[in-house]
N, C-alpha and C positions, 0 to 999 in steps of 0.2 A: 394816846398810848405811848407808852416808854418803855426802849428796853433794858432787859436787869443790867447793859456795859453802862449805859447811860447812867442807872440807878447810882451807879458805881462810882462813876468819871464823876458825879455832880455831888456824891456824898464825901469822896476825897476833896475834891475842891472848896467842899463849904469847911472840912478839918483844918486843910491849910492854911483856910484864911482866918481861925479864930485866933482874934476875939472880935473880928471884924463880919461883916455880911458879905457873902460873897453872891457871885451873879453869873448870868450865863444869858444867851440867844438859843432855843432853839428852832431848830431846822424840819422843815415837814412838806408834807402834805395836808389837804383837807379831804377827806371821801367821806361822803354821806354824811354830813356832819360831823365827821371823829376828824380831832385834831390826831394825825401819825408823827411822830417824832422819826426822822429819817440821822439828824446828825447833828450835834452839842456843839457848840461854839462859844466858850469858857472866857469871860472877860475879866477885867481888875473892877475894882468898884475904887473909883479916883477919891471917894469921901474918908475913906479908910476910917468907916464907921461903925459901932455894932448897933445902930439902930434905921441908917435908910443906908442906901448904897445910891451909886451915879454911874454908868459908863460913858466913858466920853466921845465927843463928836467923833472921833477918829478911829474910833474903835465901831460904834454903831455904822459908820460907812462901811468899813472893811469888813462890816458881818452882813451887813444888806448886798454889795458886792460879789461876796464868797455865796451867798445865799442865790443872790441871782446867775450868777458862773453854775451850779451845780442845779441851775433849773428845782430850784426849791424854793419855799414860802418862809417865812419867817410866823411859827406857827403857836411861840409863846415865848414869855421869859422866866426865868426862873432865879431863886434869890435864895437865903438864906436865913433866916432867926437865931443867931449862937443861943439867945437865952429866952427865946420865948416862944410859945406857940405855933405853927405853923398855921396862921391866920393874919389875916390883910390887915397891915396896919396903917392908922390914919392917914399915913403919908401914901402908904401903897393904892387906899382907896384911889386917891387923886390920880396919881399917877395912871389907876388903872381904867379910869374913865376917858382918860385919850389914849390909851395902849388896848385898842380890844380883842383881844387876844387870851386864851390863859395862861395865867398866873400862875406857876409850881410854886409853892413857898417849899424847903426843908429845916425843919426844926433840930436844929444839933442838940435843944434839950431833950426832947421826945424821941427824936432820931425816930422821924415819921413825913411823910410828902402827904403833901393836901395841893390841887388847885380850886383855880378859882376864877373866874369871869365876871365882867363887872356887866349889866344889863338893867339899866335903874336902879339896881343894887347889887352888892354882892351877892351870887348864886357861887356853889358849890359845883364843883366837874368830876366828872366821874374820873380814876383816875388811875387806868390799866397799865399794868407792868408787865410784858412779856420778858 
């Protein structure tokens, strides 16, 4: 679950970074199964690419960190597509098979959120907006 400041803070940030992918940590809980989004942790994507993104050692410290200071879980990551799909791409697969976690993709073409968990394969997450 996400709420609509989140929706907000993460659709501004995938604007500012086009024409590149932009990227984020979020911050939660887990209850009953539901990934809760407690709080957004906005990173650079060091590839300054528009088609995979990286954030770097020192940036993933400082969010697992801040993550653990505020007694929260590191509960997804979230990324960007400026021009395609909000769907896992080849690279994300990978990525997303040692990160298990979901996935928010935001499609600056569609200007639409999808996640996504990787579990033998991509599966689709339900994917609530308060």
């Amino acid at each position: 679950m996400l709420l609509q400041n989140h929706i907000e803070l993460l659709t501004d940030h995938a604007k500012r970074n086009i024409p590149n992918e932009s990227c984020a940590i979020l911050f939660g809980k887990i209850e009953n199964e539901n990934f809760i989004v407690k709080d957004v942790f906005l990173t650079k994507n060091i590839e300054n690419s528009s088609i995979n993104f990286t954030i770097s050692n020192d940036e993933l410290i400082t969010a697992y960190g801040e993550a653990e200071k505020r007694k929260l879980e590191v509960v997804g990551i979230f990324h960007s597509h400026p021009d395609s799909n909000a769907y896992p791409s080849t690279t994300d697969k990978k990525y997303m098979e040692i990160n298990p976690v979901p996935w928010v993709i935001f499609s600056n073409k569609n200007k639409e959120f999808k996640a996504y968990i990787f579990e033998s394969e991509i599966m689709p997450v339900s994917l609530e907006i308060r």
